[in-house]
Structures are given as C-alpha cells and as structure tokens.
N, CA, C and O atoms as CSV, one atom per row, in Angstrom:
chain,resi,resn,atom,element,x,y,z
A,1,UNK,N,N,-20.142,1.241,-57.309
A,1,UNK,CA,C,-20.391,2.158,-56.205
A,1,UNK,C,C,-21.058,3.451,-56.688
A,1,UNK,O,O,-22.159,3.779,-56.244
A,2,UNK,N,N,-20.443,4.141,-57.537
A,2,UNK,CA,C,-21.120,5.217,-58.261
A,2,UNK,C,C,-23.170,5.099,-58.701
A,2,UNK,O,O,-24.122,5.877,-58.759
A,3,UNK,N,N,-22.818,3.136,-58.977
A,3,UNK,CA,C,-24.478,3.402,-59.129
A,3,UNK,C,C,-25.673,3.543,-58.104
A,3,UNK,O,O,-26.841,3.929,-58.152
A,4,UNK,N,N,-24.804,3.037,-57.151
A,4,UNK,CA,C,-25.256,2.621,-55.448
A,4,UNK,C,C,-25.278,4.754,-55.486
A,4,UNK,O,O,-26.290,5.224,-56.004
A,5,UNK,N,N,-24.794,5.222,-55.247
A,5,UNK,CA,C,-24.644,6.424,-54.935
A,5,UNK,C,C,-25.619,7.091,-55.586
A,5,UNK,O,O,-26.528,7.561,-54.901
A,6,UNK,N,N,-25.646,7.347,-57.626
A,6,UNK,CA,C,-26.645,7.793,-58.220
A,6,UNK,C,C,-28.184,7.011,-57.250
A,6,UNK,O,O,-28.836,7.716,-56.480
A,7,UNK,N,N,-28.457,5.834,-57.439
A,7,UNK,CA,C,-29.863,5.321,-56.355
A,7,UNK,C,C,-29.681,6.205,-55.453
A,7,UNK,O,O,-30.586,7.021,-55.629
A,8,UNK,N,N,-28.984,6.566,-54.500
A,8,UNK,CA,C,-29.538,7.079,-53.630
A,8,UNK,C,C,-30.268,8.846,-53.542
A,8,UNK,O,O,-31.340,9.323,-53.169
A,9,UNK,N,N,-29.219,9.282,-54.013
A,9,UNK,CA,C,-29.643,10.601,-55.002
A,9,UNK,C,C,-31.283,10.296,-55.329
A,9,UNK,O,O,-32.349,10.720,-54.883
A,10,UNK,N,N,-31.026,9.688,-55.970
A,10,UNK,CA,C,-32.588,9.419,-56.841
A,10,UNK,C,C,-33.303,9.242,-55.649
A,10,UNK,O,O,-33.949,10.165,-55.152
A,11,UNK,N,N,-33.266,8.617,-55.373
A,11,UNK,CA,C,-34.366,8.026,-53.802
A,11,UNK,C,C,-34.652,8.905,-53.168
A,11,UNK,O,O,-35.819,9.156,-52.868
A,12,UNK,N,N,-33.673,9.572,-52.819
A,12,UNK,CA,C,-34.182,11.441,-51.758
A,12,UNK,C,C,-35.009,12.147,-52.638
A,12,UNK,O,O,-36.101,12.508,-52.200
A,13,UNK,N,N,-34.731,12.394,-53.699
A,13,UNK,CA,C,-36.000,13.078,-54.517
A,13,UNK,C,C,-36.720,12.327,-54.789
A,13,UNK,O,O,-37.309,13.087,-55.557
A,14,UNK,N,N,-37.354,11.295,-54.881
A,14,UNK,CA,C,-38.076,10.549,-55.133
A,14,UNK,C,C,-39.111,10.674,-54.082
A,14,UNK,O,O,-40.258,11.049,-54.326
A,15,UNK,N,N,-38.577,10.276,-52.632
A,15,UNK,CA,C,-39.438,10.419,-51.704
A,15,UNK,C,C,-40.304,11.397,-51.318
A,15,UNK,O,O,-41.465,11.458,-50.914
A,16,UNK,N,N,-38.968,12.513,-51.676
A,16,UNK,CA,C,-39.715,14.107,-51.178
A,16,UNK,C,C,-40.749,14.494,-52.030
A,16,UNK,O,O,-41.496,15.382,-51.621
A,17,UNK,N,N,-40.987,13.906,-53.369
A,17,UNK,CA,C,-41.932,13.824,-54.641
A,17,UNK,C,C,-42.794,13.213,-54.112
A,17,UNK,O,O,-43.715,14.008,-53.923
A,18,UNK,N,N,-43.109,12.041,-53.673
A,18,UNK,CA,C,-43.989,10.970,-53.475
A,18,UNK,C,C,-44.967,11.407,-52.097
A,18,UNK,O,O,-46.189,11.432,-51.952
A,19,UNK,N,N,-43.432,11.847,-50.854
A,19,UNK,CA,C,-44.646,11.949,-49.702
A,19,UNK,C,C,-44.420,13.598,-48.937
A,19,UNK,O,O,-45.000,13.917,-47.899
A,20,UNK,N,N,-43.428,14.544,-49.724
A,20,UNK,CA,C,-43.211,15.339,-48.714
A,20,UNK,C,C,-44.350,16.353,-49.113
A,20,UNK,O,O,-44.247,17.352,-48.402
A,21,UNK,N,N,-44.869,16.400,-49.551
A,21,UNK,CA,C,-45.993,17.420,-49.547
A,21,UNK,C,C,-47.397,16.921,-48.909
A,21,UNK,O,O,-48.522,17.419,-48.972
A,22,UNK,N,N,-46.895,15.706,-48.247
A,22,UNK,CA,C,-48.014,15.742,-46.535
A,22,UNK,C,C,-47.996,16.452,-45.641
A,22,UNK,O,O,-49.034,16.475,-44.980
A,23,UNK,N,N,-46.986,17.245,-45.243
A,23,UNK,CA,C,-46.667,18.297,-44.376
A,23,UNK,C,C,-47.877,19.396,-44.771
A,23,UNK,O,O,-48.340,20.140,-43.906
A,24,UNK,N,N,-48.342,19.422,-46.165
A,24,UNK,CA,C,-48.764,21.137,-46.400
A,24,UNK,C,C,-49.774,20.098,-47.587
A,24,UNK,O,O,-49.608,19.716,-48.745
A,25,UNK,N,N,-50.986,19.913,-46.411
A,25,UNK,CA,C,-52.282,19.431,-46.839
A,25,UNK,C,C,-53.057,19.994,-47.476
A,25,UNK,O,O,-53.808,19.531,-48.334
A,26,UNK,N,N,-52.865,21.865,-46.837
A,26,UNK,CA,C,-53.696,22.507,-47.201
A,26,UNK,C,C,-53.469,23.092,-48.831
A,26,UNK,O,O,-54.290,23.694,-49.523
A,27,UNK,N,N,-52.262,22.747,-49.123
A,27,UNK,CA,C,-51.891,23.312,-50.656
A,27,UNK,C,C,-52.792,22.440,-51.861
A,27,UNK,O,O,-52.983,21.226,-51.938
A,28,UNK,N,N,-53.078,23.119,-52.410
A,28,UNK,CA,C,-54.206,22.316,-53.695
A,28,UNK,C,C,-53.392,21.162,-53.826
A,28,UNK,O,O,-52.176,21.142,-53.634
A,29,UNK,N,N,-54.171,20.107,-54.191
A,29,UNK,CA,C,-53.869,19.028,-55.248
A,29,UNK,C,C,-53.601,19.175,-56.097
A,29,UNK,O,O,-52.864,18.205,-56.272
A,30,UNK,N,N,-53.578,20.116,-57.626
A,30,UNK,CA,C,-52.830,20.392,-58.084
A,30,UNK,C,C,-51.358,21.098,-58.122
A,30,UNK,O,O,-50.450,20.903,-58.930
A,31,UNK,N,N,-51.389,21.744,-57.297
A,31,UNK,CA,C,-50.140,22.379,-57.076
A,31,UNK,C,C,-48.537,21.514,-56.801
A,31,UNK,O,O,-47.368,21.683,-57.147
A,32,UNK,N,N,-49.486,20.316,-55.795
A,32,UNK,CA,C,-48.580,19.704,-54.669
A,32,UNK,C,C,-47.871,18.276,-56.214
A,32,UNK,O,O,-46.759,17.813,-56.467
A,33,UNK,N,N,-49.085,18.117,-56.750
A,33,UNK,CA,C,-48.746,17.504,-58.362
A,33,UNK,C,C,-47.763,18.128,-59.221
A,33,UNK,O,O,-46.760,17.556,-59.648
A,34,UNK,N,N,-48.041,19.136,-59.418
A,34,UNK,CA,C,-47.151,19.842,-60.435
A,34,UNK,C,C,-45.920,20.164,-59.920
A,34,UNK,O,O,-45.073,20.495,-60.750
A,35,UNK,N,N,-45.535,20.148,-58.498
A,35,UNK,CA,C,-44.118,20.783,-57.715
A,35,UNK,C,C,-43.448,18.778,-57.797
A,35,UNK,O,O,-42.488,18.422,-58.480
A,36,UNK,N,N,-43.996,18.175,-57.226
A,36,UNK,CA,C,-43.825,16.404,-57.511
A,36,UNK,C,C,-43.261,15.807,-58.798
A,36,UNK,O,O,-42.319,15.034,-58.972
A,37,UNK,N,N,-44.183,16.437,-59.722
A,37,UNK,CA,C,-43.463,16.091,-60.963
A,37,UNK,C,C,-42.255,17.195,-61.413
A,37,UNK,O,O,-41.946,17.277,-62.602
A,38,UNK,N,N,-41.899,17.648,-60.866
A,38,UNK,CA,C,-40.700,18.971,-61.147
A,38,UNK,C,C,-39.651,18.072,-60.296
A,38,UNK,O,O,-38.525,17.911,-60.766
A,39,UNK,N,N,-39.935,17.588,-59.275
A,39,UNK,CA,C,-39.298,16.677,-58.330
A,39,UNK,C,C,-39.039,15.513,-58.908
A,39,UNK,O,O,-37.846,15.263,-59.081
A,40,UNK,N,N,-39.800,14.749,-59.248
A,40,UNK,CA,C,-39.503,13.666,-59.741
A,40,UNK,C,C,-38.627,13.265,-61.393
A,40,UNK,O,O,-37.975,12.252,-61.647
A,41,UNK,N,N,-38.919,14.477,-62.318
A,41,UNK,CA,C,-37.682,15.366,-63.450
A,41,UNK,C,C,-36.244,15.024,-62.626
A,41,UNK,O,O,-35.561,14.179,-63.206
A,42,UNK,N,N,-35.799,15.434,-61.636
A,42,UNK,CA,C,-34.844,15.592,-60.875
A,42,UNK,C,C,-34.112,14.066,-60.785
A,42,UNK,O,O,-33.086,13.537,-61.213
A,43,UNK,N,N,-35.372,13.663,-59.898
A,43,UNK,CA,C,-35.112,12.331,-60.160
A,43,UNK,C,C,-34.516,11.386,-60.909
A,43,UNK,O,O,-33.685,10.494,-60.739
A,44,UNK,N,N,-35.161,11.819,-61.776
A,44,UNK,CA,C,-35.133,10.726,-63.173
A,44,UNK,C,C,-33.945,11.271,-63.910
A,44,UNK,O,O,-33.951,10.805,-65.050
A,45,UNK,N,N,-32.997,12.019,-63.723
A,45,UNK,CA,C,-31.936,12.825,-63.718
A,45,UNK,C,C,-30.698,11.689,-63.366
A,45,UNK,O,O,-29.731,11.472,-64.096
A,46,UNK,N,N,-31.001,10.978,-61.970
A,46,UNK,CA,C,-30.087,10.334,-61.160
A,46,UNK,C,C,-30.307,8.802,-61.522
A,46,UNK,O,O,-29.432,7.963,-61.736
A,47,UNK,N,N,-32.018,8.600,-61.543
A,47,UNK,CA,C,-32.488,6.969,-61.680
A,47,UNK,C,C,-31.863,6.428,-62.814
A,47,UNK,O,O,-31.412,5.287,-62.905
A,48,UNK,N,N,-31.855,7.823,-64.185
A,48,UNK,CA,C,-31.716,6.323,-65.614
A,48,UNK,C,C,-30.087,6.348,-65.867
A,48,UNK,O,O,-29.450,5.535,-66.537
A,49,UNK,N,N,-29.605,7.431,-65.196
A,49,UNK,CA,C,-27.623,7.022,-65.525
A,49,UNK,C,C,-27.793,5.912,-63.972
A,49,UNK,O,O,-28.523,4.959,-64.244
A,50,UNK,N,N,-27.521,5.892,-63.186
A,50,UNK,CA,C,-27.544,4.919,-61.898
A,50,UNK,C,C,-27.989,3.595,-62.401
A,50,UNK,O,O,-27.182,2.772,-61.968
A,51,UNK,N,N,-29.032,2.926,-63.218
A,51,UNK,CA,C,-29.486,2.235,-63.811
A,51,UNK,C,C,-28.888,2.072,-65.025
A,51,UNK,O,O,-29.175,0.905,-65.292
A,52,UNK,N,N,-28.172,2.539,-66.027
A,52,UNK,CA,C,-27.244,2.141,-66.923
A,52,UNK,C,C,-26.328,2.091,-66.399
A,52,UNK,O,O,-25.939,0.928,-66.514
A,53,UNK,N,N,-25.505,2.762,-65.714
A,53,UNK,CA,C,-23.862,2.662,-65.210
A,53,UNK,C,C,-24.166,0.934,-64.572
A,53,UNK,O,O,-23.687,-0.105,-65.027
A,54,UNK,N,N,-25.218,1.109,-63.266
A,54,UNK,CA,C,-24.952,-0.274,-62.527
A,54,UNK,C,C,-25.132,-1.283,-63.510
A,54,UNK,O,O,-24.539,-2.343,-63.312
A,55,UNK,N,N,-25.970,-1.147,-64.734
A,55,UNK,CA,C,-25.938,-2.529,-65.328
A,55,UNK,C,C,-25.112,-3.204,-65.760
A,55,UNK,O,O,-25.195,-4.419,-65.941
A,56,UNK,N,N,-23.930,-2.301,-66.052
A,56,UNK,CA,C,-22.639,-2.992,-66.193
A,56,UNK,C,C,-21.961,-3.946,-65.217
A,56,UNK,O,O,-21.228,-4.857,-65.603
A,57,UNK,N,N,-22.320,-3.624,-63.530
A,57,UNK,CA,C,-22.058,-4.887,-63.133
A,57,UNK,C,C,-22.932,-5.769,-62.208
A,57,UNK,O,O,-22.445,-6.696,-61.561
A,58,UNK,N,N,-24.374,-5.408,-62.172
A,58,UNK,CA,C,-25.627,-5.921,-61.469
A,58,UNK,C,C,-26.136,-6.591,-62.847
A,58,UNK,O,O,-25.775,-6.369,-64.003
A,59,UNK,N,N,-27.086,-7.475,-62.337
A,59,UNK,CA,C,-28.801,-7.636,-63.349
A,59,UNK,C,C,-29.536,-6.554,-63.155
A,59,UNK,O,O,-29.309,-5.642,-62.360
A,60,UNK,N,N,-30.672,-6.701,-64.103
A,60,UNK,CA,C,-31.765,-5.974,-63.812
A,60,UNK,C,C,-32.554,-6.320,-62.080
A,60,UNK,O,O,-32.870,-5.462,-61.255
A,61,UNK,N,N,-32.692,-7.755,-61.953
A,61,UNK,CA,C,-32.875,-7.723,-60.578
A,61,UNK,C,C,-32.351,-7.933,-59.450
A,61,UNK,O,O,-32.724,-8.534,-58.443
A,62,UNK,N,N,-31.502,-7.408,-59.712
A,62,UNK,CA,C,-30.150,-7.028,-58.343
A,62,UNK,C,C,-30.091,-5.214,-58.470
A,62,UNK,O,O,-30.602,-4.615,-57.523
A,63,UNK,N,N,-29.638,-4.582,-59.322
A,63,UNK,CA,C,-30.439,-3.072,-59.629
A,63,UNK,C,C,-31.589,-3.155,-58.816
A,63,UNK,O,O,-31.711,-2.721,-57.670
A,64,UNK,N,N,-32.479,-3.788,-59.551
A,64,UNK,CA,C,-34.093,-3.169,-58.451
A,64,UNK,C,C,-34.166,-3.366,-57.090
A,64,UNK,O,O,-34.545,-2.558,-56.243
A,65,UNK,N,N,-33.635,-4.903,-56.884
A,65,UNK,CA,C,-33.281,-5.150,-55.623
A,65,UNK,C,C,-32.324,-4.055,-54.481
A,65,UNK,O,O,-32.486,-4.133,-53.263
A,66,UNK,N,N,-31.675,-3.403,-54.907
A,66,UNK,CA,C,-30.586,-2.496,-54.200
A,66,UNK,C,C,-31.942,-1.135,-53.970
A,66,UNK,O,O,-32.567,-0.571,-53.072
A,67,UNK,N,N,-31.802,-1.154,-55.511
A,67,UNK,CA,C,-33.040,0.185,-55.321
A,67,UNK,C,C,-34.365,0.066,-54.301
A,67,UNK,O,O,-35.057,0.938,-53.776
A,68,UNK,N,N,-34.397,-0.931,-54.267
A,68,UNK,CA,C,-35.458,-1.624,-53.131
A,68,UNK,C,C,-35.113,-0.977,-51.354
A,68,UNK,O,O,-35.794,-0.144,-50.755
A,69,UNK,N,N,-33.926,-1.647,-50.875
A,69,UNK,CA,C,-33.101,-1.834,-49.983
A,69,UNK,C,C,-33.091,0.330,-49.454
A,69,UNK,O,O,-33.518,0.981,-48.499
A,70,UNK,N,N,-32.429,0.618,-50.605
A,70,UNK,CA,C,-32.221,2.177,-50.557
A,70,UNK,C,C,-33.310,2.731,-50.158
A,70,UNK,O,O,-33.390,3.363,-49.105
A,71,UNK,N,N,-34.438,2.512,-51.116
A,71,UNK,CA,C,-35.742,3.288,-51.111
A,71,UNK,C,C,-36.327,2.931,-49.306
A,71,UNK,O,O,-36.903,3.809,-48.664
A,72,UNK,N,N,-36.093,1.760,-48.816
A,72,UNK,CA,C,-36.484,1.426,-47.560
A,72,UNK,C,C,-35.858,2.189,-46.754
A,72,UNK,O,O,-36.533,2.870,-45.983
A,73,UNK,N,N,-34.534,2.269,-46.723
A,73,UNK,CA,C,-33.934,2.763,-45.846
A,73,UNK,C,C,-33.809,4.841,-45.714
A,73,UNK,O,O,-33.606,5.467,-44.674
A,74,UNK,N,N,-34.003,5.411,-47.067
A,74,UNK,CA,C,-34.490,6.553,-47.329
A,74,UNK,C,C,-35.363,6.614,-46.652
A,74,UNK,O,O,-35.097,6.963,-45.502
A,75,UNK,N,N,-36.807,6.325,-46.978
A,75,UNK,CA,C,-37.980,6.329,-46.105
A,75,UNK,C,C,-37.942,6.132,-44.629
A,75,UNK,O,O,-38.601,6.846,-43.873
A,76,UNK,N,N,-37.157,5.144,-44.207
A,76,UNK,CA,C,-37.125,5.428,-42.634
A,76,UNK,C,C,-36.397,6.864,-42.464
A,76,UNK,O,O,-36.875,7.648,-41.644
A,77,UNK,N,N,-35.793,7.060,-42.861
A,77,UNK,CA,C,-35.040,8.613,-42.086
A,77,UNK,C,C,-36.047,9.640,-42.460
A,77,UNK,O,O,-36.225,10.616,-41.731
A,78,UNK,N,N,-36.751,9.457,-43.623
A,78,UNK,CA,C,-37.489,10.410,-44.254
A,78,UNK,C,C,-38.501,10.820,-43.148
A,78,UNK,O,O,-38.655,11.897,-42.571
A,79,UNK,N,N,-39.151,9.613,-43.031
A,79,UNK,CA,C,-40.296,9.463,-42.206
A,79,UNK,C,C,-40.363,9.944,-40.658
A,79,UNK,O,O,-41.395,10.072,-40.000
A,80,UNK,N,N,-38.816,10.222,-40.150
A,80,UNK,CA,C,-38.736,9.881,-38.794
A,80,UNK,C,C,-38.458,11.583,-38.757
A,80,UNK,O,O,-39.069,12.319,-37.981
A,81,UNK,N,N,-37.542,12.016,-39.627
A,81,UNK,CA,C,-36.827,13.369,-39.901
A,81,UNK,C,C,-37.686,14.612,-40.421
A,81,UNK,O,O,-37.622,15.798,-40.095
A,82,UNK,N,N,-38.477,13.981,-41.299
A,82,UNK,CA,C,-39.459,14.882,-42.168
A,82,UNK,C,C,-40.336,15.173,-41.457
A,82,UNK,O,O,-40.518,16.220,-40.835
A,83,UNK,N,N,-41.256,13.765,-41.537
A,83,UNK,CA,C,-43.002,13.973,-41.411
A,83,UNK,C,C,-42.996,13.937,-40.304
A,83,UNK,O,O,-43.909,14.693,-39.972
A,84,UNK,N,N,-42.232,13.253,-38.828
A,84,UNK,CA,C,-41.593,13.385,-37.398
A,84,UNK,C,C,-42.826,12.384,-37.200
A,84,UNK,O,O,-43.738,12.609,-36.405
A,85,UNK,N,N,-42.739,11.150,-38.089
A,85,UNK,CA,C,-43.482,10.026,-37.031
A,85,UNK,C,C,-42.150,8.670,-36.956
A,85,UNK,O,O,-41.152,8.373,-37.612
A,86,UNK,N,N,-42.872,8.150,-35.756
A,86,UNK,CA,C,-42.175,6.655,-35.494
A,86,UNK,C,C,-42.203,5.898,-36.326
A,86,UNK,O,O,-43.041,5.655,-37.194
A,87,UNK,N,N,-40.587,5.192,-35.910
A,87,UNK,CA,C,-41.159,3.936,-36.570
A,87,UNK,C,C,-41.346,2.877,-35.477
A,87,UNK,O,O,-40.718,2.774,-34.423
A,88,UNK,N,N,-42.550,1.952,-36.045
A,88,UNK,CA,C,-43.280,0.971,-35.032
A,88,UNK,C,C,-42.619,-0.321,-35.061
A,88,UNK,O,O,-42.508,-0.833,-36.175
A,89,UNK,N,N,-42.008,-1.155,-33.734
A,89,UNK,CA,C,-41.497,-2.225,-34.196
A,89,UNK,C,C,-41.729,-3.321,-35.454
A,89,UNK,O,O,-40.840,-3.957,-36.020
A,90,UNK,N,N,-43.213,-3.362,-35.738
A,90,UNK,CA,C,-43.563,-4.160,-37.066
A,90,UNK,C,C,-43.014,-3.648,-38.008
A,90,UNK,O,O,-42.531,-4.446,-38.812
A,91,UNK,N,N,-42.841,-2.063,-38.331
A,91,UNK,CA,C,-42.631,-1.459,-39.473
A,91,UNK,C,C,-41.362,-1.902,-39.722
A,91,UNK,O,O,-41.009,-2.342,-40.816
A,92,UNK,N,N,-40.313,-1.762,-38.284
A,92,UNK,CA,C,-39.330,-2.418,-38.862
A,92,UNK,C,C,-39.005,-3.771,-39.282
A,92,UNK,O,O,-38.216,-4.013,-40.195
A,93,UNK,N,N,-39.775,-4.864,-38.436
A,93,UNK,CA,C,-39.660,-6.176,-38.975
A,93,UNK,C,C,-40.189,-6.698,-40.344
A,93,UNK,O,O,-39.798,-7.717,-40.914
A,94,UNK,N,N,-41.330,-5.661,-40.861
A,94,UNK,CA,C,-41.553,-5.804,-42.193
A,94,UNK,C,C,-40.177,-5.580,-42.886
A,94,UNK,O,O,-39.424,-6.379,-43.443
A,95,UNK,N,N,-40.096,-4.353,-42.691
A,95,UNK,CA,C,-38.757,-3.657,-43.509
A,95,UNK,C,C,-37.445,-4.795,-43.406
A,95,UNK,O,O,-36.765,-5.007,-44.410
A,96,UNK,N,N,-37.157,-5.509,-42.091
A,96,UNK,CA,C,-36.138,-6.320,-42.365
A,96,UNK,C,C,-36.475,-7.595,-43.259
A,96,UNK,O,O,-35.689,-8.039,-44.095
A,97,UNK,N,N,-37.771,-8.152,-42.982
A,97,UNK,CA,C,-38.179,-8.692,-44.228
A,97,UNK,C,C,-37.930,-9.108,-45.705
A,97,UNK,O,O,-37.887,-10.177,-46.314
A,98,UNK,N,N,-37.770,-7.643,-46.048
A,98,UNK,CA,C,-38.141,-7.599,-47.088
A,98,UNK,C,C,-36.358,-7.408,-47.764
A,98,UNK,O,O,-36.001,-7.867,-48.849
A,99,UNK,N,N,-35.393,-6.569,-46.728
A,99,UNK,CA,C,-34.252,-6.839,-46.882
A,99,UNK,C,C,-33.866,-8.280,-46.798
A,99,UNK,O,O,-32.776,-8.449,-47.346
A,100,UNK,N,N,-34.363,-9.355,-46.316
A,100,UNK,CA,C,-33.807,-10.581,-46.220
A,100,UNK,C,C,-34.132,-11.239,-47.739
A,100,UNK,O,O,-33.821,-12.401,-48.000
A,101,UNK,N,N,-34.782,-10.368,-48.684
A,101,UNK,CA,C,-34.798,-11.061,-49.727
A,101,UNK,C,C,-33.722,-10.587,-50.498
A,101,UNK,O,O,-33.605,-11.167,-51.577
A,102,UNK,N,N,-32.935,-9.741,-50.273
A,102,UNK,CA,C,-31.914,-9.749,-50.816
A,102,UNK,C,C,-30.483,-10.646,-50.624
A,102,UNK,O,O,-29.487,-10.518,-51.336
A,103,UNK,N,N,-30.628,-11.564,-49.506
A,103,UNK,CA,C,-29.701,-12.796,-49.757
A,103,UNK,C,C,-30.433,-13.700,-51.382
A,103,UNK,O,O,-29.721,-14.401,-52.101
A,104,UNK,N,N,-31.367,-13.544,-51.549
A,104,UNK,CA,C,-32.048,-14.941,-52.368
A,104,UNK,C,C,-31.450,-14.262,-53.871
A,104,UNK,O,O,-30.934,-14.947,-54.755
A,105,UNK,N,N,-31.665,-12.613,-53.944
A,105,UNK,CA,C,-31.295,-12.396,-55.139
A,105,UNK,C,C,-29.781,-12.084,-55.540
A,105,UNK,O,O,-29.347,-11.815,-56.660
A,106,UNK,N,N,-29.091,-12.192,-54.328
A,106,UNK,CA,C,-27.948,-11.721,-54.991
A,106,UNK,C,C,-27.147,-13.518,-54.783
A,106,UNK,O,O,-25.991,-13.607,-55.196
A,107,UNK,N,N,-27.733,-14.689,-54.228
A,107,UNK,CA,C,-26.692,-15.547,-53.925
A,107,UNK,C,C,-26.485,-16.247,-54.665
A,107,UNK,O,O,-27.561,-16.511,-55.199
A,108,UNK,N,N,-25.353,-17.045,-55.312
A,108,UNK,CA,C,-24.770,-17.463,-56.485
A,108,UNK,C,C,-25.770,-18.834,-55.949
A,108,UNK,O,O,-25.844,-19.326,-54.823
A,109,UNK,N,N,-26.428,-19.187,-57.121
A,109,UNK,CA,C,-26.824,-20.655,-56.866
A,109,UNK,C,C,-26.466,-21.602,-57.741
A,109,UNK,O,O,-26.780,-22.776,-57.543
C-alpha cells in the first residue's frame, strides 16, 4: 500500500511537470523546462523508493502496470480540475481500455 501511495505522489508531480505549464503559454520555453525539471526532481523523490518498496511484493510489470492505472486516473482529475477541459466519452473508453489490461497482468495463469 505504501507503494501504491508513493505512485501516486509521484504521479501529481509528474503531471504538473509534464502538462501544467499549458495554462501559461506565454512563459518562455525555457523557463516552463527548467521549473518541469525542478518538478520532476520532486518526482523522482517519490517514483524510485515507490518502485523499490513495491518490488518487494509486485513484478516489474505489475509496478508499471499500477503506475499505468494511477497515471490515468491522475490525468483525468488533472485535466478536468487544472486545464478545465472535458472528458469526451471515447477518452474515457480508451482509458477503460487500457485499465482492462490490467486483469491480463495481474491474473495468476
């Protein structure tokens, strides 16, 4: 649970690194780079203990897989809360999609 928790941590800064400086277009490209990677430091703060702790009881692709799942579900709130756009019924049927591959990776075969 703790690693489920560190992912998510990570994922909020992650996102706000990746897309929140769409809001403020007008700020240089460098700037909006250099504040991202200060952001994403942060990040990587939460990603590589969250990623050792869980390996103790995930795989590597059950880890990515979760981190997958998180990062999706971050982004919808992000997207809806932040940048204040919709989400479009496809967006979500992609998105459930792509959660349905997480029966394949986590099921004992």
């Amino acid at each position: 649970m703790r690693a489920i928790a560190l992912l998510t941590v990570s994922n909020v800064f992650m996102t706000f690194a990746w897309y929140g400086h769409l809001k403020y277009r007008d700020v240089a490209l460098w700037r909006v780079i250099l504040v991202s990677w200060v952001i994403a430091f942060v990040e990587y703060c939460f990603q590589v203990p969250a990623n050792r702790i869980g390996s103790y009881e995930f795989s590597t692709a059950q880890l990515k897989t979760i981190q997958e799942v998180i990062t999706l579900l971050v982004f919808c709130v992000f997207s809806v809360l932040y940048l204040k756009e919709g989400l479009k019924w496809n967006y979500i049927v992609g998105f459930l999609l792509m959660i349905g591959a997480v029966f394949f990776i986590f099921k004992k075969w």
